[in-house]
N, C-alpha and C positions, 0 to 999 in steps of 0.2 A: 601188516606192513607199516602201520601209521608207529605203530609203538615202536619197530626197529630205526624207521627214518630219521623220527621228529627229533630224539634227542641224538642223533649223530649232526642234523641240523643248530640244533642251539649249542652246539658245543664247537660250530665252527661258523656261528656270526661272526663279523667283520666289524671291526672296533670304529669309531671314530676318527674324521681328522677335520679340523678345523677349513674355513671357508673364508675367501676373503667380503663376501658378503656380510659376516657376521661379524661385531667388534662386543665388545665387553660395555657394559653399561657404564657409568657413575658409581661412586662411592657409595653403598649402602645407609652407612653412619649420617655420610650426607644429606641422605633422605631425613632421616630423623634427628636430626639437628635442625632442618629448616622447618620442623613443625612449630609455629609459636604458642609462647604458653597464652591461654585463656585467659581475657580481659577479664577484669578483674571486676567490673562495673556490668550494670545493664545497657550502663549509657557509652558507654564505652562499646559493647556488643555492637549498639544500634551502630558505631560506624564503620562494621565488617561486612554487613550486610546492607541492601536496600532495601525497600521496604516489602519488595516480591519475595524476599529470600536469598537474592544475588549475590554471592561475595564479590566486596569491592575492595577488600584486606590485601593489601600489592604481595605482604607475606605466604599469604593463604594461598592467594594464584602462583605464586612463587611454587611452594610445595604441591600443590595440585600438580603442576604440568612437570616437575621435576616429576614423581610419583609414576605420573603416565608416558614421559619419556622412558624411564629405566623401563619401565615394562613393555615396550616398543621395543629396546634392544632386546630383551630377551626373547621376544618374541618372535625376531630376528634370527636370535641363536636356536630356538626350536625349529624353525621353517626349515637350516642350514643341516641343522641334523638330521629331520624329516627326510630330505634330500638325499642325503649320506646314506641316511636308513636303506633309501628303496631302490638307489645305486646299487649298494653291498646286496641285497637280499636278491637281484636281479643277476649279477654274478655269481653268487652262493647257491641262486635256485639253477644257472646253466651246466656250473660247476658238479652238482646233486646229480641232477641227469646226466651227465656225461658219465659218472660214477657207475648209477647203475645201467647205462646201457652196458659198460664194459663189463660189471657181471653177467649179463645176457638177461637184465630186466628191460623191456618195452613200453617206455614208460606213456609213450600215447595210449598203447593198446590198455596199458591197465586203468589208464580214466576212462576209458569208453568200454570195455570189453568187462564188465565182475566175474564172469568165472574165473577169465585168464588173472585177474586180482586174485582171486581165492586161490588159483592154484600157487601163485609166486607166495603169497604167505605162507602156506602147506607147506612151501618147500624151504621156506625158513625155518618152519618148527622143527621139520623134521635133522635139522643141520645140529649140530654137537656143537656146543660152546664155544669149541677153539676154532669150526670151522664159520660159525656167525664171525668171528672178532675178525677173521683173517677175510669173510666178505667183508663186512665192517669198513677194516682197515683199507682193501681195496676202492672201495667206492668213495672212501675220502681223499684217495691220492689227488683229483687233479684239482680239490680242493688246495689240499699241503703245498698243491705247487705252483698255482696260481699267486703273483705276484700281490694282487690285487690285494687278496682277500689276509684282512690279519685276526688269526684267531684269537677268539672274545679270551678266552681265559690265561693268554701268554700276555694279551694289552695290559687288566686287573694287573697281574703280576711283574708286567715291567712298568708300570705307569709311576712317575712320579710319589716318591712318601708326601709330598705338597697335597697331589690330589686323592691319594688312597685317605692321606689324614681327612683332609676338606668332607670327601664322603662318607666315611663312616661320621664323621660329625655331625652333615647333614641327614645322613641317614635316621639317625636317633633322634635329631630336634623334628624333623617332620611327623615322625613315629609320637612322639609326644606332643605334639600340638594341641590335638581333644581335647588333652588336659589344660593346657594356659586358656583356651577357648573359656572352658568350664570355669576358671578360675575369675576370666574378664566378666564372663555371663556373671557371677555371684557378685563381683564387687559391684558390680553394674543394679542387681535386683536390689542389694541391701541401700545401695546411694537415692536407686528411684523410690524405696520405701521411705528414707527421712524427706524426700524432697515431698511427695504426699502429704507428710505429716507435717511442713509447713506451709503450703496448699490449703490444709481443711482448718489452719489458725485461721477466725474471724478477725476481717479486723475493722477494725474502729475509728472513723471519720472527727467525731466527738459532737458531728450536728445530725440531726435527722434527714434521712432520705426520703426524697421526695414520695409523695402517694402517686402521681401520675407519672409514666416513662416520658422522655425528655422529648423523646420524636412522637407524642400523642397529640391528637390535633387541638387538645382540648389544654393542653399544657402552653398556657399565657407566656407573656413576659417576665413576669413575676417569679412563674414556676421555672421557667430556663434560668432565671438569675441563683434560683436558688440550687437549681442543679449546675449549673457551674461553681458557685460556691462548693456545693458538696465534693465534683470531681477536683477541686483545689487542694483540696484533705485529703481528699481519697488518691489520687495519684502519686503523690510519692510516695504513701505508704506500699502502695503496688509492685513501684520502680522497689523499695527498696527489698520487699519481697522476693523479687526478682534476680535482685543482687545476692540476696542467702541463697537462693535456690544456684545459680550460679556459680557460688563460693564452693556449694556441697561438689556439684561435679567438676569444678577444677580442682580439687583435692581427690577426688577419685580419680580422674585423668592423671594427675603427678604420680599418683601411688600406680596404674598401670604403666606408666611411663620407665617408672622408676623399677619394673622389673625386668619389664622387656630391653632395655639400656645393654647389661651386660653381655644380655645374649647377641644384640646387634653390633656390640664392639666384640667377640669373638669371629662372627658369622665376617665382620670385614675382612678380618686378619685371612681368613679359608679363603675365602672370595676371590681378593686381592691377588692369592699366592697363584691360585689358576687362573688366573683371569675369567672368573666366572662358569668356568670347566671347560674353557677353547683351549688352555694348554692342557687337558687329560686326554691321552688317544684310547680309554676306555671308556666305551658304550655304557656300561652301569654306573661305572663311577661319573661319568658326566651326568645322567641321568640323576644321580642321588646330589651335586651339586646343586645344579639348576632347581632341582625343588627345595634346598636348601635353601634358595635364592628367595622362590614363591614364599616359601614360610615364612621369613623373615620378614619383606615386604608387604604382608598380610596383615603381619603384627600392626605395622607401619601403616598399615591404611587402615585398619582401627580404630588407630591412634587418633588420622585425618579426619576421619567418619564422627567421632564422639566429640570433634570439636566442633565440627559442622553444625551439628545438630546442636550442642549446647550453645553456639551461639545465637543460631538462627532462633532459637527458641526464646533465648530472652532478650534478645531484640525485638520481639513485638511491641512489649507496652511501650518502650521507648517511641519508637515510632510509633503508635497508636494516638499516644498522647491521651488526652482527657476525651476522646472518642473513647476511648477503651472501657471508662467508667462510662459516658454519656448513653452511648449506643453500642454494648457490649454484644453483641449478637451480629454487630455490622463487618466488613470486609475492608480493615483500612487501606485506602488509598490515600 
């Protein structure tokens, strides 16, 4: 029975229709426009961050909460659909059973009763093709007639060219994403390999470093003067280390940027035209927007993510200071 049922049921889901609960988010583009580009400096890093890590960058918070608002409304818009969903399936399922009681199936009896199941199937097999379609046909009527319910495969097909384009567009950029993943991952390994490689550069103060560590109890006056001398040399060379390694991942960040861009100025243009799939009354096609949506804003937090990290990261020795050489092992506060 399940096999005769199920797809007489998915062929007469009930499309979507918007909710005044739900509104369409911000502008995508928007998102990724308010990412700011990567300081250029170390010393620059140090004032996006505090010294725990914190952004204090007004831009940075800026795109954070923009970021996390658009995904509040969308999350909005799934909640309203969710809704939608289990309204329609709650009609569509009283809809089902009325159908087939009017065949003379029982449909309590057959969840509680399995022979009387076994026998209502038997009595399908045993039916001739034309007389299946014309039960079929039957059991879907007070589906057909039901105001309520709008069938999934007339909504696809009357729905907006705005939003059939919108989802078959997002259809395919989501379907492809693995791929831009794999491609971030690669820039991302090849960029963290040169940054290694000026990482494991020695470098070279031009005085000798101290024999005894600075916080030893046996390390005089004498010896602290001359390891502040040392971290004198040795600190900028550090800082400006810091600023190569820096330099490497905001040119990696621009080259990600720069590819994800065009797809983000299409993905508006889709977006925009449905208002985020509230103007599509088809269930799939909304469904391939809205991830269309995710994908995009994934890119876009990325994007957020790889700056985060790049700056918190060379924001340290700034903040550290001559700590960083003195008592390199220590927790600067």
């Amino acid at each position: 029975m399940k096999k005769f049922v199920v797809p007489l049921l998915l062929a007469t889901l009930a499309g979507l229709g918007t909710t005044a609960q739900a509104q369409a988010p911000g502008s995508v583009q928007a998102l990724l426009d308010a990412l700011p580009e990567l300081p250029a400096t170390a010393e620059q890093a140090a004032t996006w961050v505090d010294k725990s890590g914190r952004i204090v960058h007004p831009a940075l918070l800026q795109a954070q909460a923009a970021l996390a608002a658009h995904k509040q409304a969308m999350e909005r818009i799934a909640a309203a659909q969710g809704r939608t969903h289990a309204e329609q399936g709650q009609v569509v399922g009283q809809a089902l059973m009325q159908g087939m009681q009017e065949v003379g199936i029982d449909v309590q009896r057959m969840q509680a009763d399995p022979a009387y199941a076994q026998q209502v199937q038997e009595r399908i097999r045993r039916m001739t093709p034309a007389e299946q379609m014309a039960m079929a046909q039957r059991m879907a009527q007070p589906m057909n007639q039901d105001p309520r319910v709008v069938n999934q495969a007339a909504a696809m097909a009357q729905d907006s060219a705005a939003a059939r384009s919108a989802a078959d567009v997002g259809q395919a950029y989501a379907q492809q994403q693995p791929q831009r993943f794999q491609q971030h991952a690669a820039l991302w390994a090849e960029t963290e390999q040169a940054v290694q490689r000026v990482r494991a550069r020695k470098l070279s103060a031009g005085l000798p470093k101290p024999a005894l560590e600075w916080d030893n109890p046996g390390c005089d006056r004498r010896c602290q003067a001359q390891w502040e001398a040392y971290a004198a040399k040795m600190l900028p060379l550090m800082l400006a280390r810091e600023t190569e390694i820096l330099q490497l991942r905001r040119a990696a960040l621009q080259r990600q940027r720069a590819a994800v861009a065009p797809d983000v100025a299409t993905a508006e243009q889709h977006l925009q035209a449905t208002e985020f799939g509230l103007a599509s009354r088809s269930q799939v096609n909304q469904g391939f927007i809205t991830g269309y949506d995710g994908a995009i804003v994934a890119e876009i937090q990325g994007l957020l993510d790889r700056t985060l990290d790049a700056v918190k990261s060379a924001a340290v020795v700034p903040h550290c200071g001559t700590q960083v050489v003195l008592v390199p092992q220590a927790v600067c506060r």
